[in-house]
C-alpha positions in Angstrom: 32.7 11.5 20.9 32.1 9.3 18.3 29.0 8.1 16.3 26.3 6.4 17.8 25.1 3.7 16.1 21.7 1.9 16.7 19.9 -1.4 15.0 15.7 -1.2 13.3 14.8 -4.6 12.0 17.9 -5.4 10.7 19.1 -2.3 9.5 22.0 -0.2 11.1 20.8 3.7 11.3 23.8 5.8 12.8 22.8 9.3 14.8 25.9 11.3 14.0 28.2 12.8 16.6 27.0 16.5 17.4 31.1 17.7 16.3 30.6 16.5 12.9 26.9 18.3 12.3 26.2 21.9 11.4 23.2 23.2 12.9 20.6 25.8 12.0 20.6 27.2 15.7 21.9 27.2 18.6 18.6 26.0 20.6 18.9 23.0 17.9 22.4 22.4 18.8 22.5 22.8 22.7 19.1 20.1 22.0 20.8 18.3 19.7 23.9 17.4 22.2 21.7 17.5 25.4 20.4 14.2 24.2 23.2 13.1 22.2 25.0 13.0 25.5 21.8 10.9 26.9 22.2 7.9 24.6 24.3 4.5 24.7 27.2 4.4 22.4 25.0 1.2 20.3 22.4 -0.9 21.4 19.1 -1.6 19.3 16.6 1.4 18.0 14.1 2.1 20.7 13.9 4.6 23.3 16.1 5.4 26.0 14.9 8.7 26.9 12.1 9.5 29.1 10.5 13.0 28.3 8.7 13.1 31.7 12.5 12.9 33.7 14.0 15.6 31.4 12.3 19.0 34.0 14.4 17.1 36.5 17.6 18.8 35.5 18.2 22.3 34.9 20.4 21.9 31.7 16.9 22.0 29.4 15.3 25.0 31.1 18.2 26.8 30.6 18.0 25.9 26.6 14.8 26.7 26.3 15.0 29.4 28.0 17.9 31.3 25.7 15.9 29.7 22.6 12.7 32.0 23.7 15.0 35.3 24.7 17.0 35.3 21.3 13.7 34.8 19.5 14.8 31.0 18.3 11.4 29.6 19.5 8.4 31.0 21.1 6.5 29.6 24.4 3.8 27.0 23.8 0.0 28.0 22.7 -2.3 28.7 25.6 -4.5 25.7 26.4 -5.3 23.5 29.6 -2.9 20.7 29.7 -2.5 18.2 32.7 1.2 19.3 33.4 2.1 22.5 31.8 5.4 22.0 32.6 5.5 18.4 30.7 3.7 20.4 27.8 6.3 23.0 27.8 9.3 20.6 27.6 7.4 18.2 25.1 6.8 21.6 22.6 9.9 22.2 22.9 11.6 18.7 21.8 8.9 18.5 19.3 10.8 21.6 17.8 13.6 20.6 17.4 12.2 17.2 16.1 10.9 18.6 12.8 15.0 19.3 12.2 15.8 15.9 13.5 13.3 13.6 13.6 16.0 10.6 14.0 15.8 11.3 17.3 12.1 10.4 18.0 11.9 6.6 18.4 15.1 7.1 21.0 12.2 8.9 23.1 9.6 8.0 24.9 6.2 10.2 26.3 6.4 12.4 24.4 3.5 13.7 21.5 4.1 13.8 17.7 3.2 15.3 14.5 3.1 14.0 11.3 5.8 15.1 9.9 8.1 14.0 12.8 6.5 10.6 12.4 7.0 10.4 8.4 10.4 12.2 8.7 11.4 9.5 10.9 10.2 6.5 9.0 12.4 8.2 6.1 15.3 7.8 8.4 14.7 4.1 9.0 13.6 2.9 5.9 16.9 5.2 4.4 14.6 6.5 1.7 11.8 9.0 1.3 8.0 7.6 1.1 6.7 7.5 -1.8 4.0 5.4 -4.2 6.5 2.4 -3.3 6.8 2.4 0.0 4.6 4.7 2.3 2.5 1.5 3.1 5.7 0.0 4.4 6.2 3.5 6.2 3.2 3.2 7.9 4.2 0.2 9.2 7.4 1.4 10.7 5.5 4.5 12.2 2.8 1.9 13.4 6.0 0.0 15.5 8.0 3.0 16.7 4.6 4.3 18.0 4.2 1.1 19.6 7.0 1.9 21.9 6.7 5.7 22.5 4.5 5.5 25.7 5.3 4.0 28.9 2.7 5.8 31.2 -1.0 6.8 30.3 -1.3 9.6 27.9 -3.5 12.3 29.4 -6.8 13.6 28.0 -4.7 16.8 25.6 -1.5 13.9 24.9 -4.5 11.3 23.4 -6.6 14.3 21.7 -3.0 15.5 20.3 -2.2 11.6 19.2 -6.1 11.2 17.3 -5.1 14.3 15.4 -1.7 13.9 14.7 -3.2 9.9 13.0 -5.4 11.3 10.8 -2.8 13.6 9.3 0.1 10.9 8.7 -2.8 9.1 7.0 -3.2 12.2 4.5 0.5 13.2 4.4 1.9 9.2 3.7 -1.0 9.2 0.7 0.0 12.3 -0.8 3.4 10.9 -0.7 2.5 8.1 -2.2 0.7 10.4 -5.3 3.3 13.0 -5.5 4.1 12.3 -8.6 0.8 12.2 -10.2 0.0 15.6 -8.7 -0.5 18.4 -11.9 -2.8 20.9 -13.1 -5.5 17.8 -13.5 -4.6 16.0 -10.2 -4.3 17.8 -7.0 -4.8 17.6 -3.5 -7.9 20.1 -1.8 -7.4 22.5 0.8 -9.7 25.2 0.6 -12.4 24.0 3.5 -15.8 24.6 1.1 -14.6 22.0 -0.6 -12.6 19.6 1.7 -15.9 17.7 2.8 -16.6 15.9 -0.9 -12.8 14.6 -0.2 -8.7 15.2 -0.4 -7.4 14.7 -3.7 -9.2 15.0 -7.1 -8.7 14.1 -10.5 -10.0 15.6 -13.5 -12.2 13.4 -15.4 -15.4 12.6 -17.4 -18.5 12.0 -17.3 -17.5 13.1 -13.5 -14.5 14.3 -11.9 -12.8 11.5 -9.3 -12.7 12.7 -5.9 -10.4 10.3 -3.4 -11.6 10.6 0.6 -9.3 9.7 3.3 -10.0 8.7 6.2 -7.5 7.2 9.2 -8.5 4.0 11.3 -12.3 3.6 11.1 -15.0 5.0 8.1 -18.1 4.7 9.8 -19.9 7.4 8.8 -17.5 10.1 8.2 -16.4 8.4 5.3 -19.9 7.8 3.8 -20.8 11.4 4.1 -17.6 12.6 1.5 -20.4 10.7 -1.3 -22.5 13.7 -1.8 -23.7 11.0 -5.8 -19.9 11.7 -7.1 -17.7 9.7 -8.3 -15.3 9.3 -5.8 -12.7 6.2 -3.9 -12.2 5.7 -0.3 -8.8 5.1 1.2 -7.0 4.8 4.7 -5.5 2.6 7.0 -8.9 0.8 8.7 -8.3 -1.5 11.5 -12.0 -2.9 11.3 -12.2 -5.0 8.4 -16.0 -5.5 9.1 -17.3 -2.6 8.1 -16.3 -3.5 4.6 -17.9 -6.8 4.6 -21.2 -6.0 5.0 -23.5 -5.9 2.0 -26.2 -3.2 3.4 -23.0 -1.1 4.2 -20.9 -1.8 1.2 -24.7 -1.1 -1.1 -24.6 2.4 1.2 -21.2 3.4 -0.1 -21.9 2.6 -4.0 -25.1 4.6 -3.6 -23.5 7.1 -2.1 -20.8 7.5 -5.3 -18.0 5.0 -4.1 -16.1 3.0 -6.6 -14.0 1.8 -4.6 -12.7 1.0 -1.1 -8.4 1.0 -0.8 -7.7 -1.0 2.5 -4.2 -1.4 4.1 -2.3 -4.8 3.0 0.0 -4.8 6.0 -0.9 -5.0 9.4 -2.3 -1.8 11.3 -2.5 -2.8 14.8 -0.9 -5.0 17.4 -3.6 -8.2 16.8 -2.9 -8.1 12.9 0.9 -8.0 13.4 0.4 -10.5 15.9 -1.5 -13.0 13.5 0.4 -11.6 10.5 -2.7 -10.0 8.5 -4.3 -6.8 7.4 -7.7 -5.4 7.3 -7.5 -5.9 3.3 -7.0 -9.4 4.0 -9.8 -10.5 6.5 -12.3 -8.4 4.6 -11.2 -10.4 1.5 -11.3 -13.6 3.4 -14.4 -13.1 5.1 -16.1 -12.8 1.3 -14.2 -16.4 0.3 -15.2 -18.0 3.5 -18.6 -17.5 3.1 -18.8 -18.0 -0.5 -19.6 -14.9 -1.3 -18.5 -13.1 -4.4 -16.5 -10.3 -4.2 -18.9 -7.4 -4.3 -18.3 -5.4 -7.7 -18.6 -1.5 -8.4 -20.9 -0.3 -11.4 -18.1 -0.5 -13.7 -17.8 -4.3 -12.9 -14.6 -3.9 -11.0 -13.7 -4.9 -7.7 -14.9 -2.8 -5.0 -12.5 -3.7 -2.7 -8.9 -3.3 -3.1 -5.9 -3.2 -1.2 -4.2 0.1 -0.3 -1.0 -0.5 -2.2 -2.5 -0.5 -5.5 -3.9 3.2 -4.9 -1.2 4.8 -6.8 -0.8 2.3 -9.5 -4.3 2.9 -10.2 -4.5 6.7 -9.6 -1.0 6.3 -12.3 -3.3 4.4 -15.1 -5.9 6.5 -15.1 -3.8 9.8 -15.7 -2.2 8.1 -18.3 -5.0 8.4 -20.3 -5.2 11.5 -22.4 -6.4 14.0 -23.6 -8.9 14.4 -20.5 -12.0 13.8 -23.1 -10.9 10.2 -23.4 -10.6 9.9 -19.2 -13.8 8.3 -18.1 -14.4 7.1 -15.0 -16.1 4.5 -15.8 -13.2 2.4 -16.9 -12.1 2.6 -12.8 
């Protein structure tokens, strides 16, 4: 066997043959060359596999089957889906997709995780995400995803898929402010806390929380105010509700200083039209010759989602912490 080489917007990605690879296990190897085996020799990056066929053959039973006895992987969680058998084979390729998560746009039906989705980006882009890039990451996720179902999901595959975009949301920004996090910047976990936001940085007179939300705000993103200081980013689809002035008066009352929306495009109409939610909101404010709407400090409300990090990066810089104010965001 040889190499397999496939083409993503341009670029040549290569999934390498099985003989030259060394592999953490064997379930991950027998995987690894089942579908190996499955693919063309070239052809352009999209998938080729269909999840839903795989139970039709014996060959991934068996895998799975000797992955469970030598304690490699365990069965899937209890639960109620449509087709426990599709759920059994889909845990089990999402397994072995964390190792190689090259493999996931060659797929199709079959649900994701974040870090399959970001670890896969990585491998078409050729470079990790990070303050750079992860908006162009999204954007690759946002077309491989695009292509990943050719059936209707079913109620636990679209419950899975909500989940699973709120997290790549989270996970691409703390990518994008890895290398801000320290001892005075740092991501929340602890649940107590979770609610005012996800990341926070230590400043005066308050400290600056950041809230993250996925495609829409609505209301869960007002509710993160609680009178901090505090910004709002995420990939929106629904440049509206940033264009109101009721709404927009709602979020500075409730703490906001600013709103970080996407600058590339986030679904299928704004590729289509070549746009982003940034974009039309900003539009929709010179259309109707309407200023810009302003936080207290006199600074754009509104800004787009690639800045985040650049801005996030400034205000660190400034130190000690008794000279970081947030009113200078």
């Amino acid at each position: 066997m040889a190499d397999k080489k496939f083409i993503f917007n341009g670029r040549n990605v290569v999934i390498g043959d099985p003989a030259n690879r060394v592999f953490t296990s064997p379930f991950i190897e027998e995987t690894y060359r089942y579908l190996f085996g499955r693919l063309p020799p070239n052809g352009l990056y999209e998938p080729y596999i269909n999840i839903d066929t795989v139970p039709n053959g014996p060959q991934p039973f068996d895998i799975v089957a000797r992955a469970i006895h030598h304690g490699e992987i365990v069965p899937p969680p209890n639960g109620n889906p449509a087709d426990p058998v599709r759920a059994q084979i889909q845990f089990h390729f999402r397994h072995f997709l964390e190792t190689h998560p090259e493999f996931f746009g060659l797929l199709c039906n079959l649900t994701s995780s974040a870090s399959i989705a970001i670890g896969n980006s990585e491998f078409l882009l050729g470079q990790a995400v990070g303050g750079q890039n992860f908006i162009r990451a999204k954007a690759v996720i946002d077309q491989v995803n695009s292509l990943t179902w050719s059936r209707m999901r079913d109620l636990s595959e679209q419950q899975s898929g909500n989940i699973t975009v709120g997290q790549i949301s989270e996970k691409l920004l703390a990518r994008a402010m890895a290398s801000h996090l320290s001892n005075e910047f740092f991501q929340v976990h602890g649940s107590n806390v979770k609610s005012y936001g996800d990341f926070v940085a230590v400043c005066l007179p308050n400290n600056l929380w950041i809230s993250v939300k996925s495609n829409y705000a609505r209301e869960r993103l007002l509710a993160s105010g609680y009178s901090n200081d505090i910004v709002g980013a995420g990939f929106f689809v629904d440049a509206q509700e940033f264009t109101n002035p009721v709404r927009i008066r709602n979020f500075q009352r409730a703490g906001f200083l600013a709103m970080y929306l996407p600058d590339v495009p986030v679904n299928d109409e704004q590729a289509a039209e070549n746009t982003s939610t940034y974009q039309l909101a900003t539009e929709s404010y010179d259309d109707r010759g309407v200023p810009r709407p302003l936080n207290i400090n006199g600074k754009l409300f509104i800004r787009p989602l690639s800045q985040l990090s650049a801005d996030i990066g400034a205000l660190l810089a400034v130190s000690p912490v008794s000279n970081r104010l947030t009113v200078s965001f």
